[in-house]
MDTraj code that builds the backbone (N, CA, C; nanometers):
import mdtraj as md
import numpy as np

residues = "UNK UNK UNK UNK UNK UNK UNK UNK UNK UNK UNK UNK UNK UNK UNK UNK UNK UNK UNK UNK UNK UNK UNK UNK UNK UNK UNK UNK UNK UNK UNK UNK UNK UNK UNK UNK UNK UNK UNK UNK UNK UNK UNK UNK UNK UNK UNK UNK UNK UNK UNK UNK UNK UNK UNK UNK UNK UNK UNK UNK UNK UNK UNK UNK UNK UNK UNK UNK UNK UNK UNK UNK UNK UNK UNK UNK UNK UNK UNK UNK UNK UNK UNK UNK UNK UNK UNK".split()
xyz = np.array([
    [0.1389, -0.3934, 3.0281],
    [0.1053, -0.4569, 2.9022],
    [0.2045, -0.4116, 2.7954],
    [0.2578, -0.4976, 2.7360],
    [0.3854, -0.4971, 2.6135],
    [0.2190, -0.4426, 2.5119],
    [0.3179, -0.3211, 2.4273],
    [0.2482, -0.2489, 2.3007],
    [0.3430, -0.2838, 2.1777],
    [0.3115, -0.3220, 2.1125],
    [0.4069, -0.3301, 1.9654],
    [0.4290, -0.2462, 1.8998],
    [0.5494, -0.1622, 1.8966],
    [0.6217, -0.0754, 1.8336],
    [0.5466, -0.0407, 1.6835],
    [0.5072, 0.1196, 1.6467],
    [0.4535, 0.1559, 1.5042],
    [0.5295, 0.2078, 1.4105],
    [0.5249, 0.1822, 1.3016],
    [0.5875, 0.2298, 1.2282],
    [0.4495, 0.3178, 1.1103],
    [0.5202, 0.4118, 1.0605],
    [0.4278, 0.5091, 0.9411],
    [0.4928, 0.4924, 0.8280],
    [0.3592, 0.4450, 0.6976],
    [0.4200, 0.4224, 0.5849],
    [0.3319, 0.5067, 0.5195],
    [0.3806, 0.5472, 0.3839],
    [0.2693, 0.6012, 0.2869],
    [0.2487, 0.5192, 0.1637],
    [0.1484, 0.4997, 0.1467],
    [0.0710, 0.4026, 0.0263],
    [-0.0108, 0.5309, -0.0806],
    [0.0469, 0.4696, -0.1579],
    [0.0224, 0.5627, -0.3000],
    [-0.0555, 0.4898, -0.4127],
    [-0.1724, 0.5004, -0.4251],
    [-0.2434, 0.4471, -0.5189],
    [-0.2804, 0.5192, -0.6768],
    [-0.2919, 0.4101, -0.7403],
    [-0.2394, 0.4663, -0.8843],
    [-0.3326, 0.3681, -0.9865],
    [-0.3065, 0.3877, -1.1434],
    [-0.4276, 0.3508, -1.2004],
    [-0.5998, 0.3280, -1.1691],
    [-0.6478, 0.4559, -1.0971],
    [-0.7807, 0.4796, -1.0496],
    [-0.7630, 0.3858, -0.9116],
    [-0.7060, 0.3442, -0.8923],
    [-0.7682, 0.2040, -0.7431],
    [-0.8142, 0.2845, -0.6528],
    [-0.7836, 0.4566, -0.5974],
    [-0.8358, 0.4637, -0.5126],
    [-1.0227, 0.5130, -0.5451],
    [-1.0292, 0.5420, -0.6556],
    [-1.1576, 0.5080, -0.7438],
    [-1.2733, 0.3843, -0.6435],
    [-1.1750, 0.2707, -0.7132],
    [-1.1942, 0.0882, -0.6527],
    [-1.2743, 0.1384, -0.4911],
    [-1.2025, 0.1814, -0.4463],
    [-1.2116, 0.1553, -0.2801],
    [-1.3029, 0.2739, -0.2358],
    [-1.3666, 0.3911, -0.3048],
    [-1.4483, 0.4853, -0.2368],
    [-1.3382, 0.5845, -0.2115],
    [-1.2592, 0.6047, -0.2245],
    [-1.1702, 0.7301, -0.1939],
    [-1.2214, 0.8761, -0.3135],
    [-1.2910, 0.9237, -0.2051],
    [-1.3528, 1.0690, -0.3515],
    [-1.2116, 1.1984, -0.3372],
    [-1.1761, 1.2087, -0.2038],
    [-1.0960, 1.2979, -0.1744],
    [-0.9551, 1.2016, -0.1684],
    [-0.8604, 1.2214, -0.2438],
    [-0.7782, 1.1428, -0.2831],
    [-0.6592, 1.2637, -0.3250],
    [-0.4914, 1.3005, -0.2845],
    [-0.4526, 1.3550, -0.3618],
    [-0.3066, 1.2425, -0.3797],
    [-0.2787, 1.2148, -0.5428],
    [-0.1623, 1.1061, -0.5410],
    [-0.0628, 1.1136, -0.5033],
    [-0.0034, 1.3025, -0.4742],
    [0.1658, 1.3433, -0.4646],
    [0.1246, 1.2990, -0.3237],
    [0.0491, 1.3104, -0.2294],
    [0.0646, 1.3281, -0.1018],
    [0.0325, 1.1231, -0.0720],
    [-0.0799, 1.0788, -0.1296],
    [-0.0748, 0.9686, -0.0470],
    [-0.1329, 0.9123, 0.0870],
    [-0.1385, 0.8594, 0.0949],
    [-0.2471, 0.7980, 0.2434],
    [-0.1284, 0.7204, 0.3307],
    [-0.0732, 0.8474, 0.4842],
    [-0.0368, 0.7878, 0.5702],
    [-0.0866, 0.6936, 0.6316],
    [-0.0165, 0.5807, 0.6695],
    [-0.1026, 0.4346, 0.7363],
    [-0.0044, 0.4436, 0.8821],
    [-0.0679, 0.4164, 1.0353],
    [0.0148, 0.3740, 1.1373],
    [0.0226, 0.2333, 1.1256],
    [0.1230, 0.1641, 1.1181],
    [0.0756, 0.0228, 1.1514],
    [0.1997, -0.0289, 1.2431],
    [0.1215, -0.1678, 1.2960],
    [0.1951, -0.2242, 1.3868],
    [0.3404, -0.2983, 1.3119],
    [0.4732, -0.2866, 1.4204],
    [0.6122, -0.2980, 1.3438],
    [0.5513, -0.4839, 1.2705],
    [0.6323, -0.4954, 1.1542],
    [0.6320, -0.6227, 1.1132],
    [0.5571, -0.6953, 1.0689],
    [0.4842, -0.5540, 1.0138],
    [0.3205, -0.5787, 0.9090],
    [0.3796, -0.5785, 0.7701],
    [0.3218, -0.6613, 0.6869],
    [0.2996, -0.6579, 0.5598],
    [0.2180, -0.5890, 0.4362],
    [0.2731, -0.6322, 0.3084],
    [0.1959, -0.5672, 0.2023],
    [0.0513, -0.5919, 0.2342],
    [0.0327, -0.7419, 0.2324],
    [-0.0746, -0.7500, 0.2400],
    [-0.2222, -0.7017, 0.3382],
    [-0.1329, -0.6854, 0.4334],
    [-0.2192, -0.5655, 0.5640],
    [-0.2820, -0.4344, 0.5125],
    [-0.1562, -0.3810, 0.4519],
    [-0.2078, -0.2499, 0.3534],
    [-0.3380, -0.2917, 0.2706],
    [-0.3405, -0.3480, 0.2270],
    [-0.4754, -0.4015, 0.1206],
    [-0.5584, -0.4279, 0.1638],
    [-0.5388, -0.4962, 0.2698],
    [-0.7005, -0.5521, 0.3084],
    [-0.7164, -0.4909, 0.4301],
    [-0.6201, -0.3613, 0.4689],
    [-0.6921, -0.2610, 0.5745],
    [-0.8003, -0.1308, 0.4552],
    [-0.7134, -0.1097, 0.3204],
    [-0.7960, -0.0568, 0.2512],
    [-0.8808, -0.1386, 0.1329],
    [-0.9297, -0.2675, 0.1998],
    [-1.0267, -0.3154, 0.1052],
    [-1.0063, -0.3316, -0.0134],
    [-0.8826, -0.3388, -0.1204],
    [-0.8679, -0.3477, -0.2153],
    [-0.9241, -0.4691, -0.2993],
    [-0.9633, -0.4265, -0.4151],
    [-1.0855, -0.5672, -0.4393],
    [-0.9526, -0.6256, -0.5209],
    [-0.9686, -0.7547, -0.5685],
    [-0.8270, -0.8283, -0.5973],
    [-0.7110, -0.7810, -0.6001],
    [-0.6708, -0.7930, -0.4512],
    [-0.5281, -0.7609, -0.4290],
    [-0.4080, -0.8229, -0.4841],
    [-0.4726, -0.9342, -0.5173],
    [-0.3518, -1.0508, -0.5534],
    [-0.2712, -0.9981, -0.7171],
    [-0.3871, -0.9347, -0.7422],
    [-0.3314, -0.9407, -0.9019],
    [-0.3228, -0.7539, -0.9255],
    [-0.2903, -0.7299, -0.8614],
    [-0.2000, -0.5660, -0.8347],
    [-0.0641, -0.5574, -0.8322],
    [0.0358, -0.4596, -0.9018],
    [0.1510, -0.4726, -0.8655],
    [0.1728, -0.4434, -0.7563],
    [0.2740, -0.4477, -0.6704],
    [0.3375, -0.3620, -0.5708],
    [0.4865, -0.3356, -0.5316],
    [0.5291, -0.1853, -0.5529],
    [0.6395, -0.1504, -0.5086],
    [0.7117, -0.0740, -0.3614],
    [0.7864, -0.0985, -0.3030],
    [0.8431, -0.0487, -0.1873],
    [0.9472, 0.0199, -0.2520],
    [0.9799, 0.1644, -0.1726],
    [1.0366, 0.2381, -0.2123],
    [1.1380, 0.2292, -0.3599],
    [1.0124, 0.2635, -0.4643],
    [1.0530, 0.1829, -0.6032],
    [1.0868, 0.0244, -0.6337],
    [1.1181, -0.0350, -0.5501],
    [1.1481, -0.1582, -0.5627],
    [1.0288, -0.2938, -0.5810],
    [1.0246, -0.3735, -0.6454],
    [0.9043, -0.4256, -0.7172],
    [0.9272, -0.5574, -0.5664],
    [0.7647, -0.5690, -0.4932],
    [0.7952, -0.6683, -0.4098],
    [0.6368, -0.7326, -0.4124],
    [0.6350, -0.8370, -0.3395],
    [0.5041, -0.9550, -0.2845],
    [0.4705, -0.8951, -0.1841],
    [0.3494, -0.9661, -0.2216],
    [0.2400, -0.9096, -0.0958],
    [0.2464, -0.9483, 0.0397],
    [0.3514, -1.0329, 0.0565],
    [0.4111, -1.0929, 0.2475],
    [0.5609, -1.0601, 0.2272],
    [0.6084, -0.9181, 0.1722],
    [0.6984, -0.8317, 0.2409],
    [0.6530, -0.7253, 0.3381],
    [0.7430, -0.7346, 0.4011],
    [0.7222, -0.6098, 0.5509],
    [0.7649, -0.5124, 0.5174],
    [0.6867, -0.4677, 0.5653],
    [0.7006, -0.3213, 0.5253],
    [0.8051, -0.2484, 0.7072],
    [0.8560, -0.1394, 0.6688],
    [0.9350, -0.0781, 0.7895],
    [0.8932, 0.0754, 0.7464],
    [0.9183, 0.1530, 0.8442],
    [0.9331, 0.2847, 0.9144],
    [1.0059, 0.3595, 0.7508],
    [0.8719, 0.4571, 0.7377],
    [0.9287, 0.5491, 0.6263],
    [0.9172, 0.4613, 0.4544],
    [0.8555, 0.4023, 0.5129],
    [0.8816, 0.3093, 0.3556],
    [0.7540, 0.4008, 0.2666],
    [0.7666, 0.3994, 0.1192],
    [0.6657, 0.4281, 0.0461],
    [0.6333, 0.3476, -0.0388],
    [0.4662, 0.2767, -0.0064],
    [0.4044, 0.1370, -0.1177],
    [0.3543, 0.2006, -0.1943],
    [0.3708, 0.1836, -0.3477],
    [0.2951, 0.1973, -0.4558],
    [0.2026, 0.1061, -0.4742],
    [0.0770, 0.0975, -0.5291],
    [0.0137, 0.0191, -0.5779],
    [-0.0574, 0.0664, -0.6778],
    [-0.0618, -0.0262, -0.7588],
    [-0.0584, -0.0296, -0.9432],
    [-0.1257, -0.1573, -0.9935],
    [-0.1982, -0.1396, -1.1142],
    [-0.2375, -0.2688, -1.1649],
    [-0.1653, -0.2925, -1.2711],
    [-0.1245, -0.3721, -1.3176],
    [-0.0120, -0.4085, -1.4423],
    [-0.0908, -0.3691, -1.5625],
    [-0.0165, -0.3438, -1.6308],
    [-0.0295, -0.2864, -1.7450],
    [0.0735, -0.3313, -1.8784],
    [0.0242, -0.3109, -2.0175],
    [0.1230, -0.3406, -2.0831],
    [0.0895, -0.2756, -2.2314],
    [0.2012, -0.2891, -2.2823],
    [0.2181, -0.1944, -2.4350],
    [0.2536, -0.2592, -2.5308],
    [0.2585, -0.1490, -2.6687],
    [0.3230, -0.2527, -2.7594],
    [0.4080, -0.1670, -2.8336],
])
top = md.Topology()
chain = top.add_chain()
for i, resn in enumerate(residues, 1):
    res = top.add_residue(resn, chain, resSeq=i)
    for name in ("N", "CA", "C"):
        top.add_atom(name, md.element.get_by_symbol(name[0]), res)
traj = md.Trajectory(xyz[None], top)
């Protein structure tokens, strides 16, 4: 049986979200390692951790500002953030 290659990412949640989702033990420098299967997306991340409106969250890959049907690869680090703004 063919297995599909894993890759490990860390997802970093930010403005309370891991609050959102039941996370009591939460630390932000460290982050929540994820295994996932190669050629998974943002959006996998989210709705493996239940995020309640995912759609309207930012999200960055290793700093870089991306959509929620980018793939993620091996070593990558997702931020997730809710937008915010100033004056």
């Amino acid at each position: 049986m063919f297995r599909k290659k894993k890759i490990q990412v860390t997802v970093k949640l930010y403005s309370g979200l891991h609050k959102d989702i039941g996370l009591k033990e939460y630390d932000p420098y460290s982050g929540l390692v994820f295994q996932l299967p190669s050629g998974a997306r943002v959006r996998k991340v989210a709705k493996e951790l239940d995020i309640p409106h995912p759609y309207s969250l930012a999200y960055f890959i290793n700093g870089e500002r991306v959509g929620m049907w980018t793939k993620l690869h091996e070593g990558d680090e997702l931020s997730c953030f809710r937008p915010s703004g100033g004056g």
